[in-house]
N, C-alpha and C positions, 0 to 999 in steps of 0.2 A: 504494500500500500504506500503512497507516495505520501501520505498523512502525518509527516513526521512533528516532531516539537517544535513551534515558531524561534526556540533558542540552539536546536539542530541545522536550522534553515539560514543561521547569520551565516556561518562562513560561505554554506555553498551558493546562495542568492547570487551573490555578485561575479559570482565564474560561472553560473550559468547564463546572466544576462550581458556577460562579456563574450563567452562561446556563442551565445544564438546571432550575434553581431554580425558574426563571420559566415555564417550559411546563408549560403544563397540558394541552392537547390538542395533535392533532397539525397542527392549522390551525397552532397556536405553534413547533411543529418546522417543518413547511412553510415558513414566514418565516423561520425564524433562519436555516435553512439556505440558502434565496433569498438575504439577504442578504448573508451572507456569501458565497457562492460570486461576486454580484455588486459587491460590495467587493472581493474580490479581483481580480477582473477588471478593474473601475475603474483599481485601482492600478497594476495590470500593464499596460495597455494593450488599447484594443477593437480587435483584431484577428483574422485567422483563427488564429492559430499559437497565442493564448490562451484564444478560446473554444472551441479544439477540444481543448486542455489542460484546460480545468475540466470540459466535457462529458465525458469521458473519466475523469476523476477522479469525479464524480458518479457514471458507468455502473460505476466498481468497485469504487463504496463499496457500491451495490445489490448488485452481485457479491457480495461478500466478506458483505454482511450473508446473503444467501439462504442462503452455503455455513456460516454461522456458527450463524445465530438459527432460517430461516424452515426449512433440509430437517433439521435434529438435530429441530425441534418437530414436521413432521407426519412424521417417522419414531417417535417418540413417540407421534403421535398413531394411525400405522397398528397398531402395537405394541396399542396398550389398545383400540383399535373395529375390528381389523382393516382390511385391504385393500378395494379398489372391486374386486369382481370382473375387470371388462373390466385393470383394469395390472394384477392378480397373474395375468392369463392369457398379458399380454404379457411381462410380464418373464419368468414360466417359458417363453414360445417365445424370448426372447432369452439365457434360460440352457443353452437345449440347443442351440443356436448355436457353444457354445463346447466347443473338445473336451475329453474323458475323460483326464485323466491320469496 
């Protein structure tokens, strides 16, 4: 969870908003992130019980971004162009699924 303590956040606030300076595309995120997640690991030691630690941490930054940034945007986006037929026919068989009450 990226929800860490407001007095964990001082040192690293200011080298992430120094880093994001420098990217301009997302080849430039792809790398900072690479690196760092493999810096970290360096430091920590290359083992299973830490690459399965950062692997995992990677998998719920995706998480967390999907539930945050990418289903609020195409729920937005279903909003203003409407639905794909075929999921608004599924989600109404998965709404009468559930019962009346």
């Amino acid at each position: 969870m990226p929800y860490i303590q407001p007095s964990d956040r001082k040192p690293i606030d200011p080298c992430v908003e120094s880093l994001s300076e420098q990217l301009e595309t997302v080849g430039d995120l792809n790398y900072a992130i690479t690196r760092l997640a493999t810096k970290f690991l360096l430091a920590k030691g290359l083992n299973y019980e830490e690459i399965n630690a950062v692997a995992g941490v990677l998998q719920k930054v995706a998480a967390e971004f999907d539930v945050r940034v990418t289903r609020p945007y195409e729920e937005l986006k279903i909003w203003q162009n409407g639905d794909i037929p075929e999921y608004k026919q599924i989600s109404d068989m998965i709404g009468n699924l559930y019962p009346v009450s």
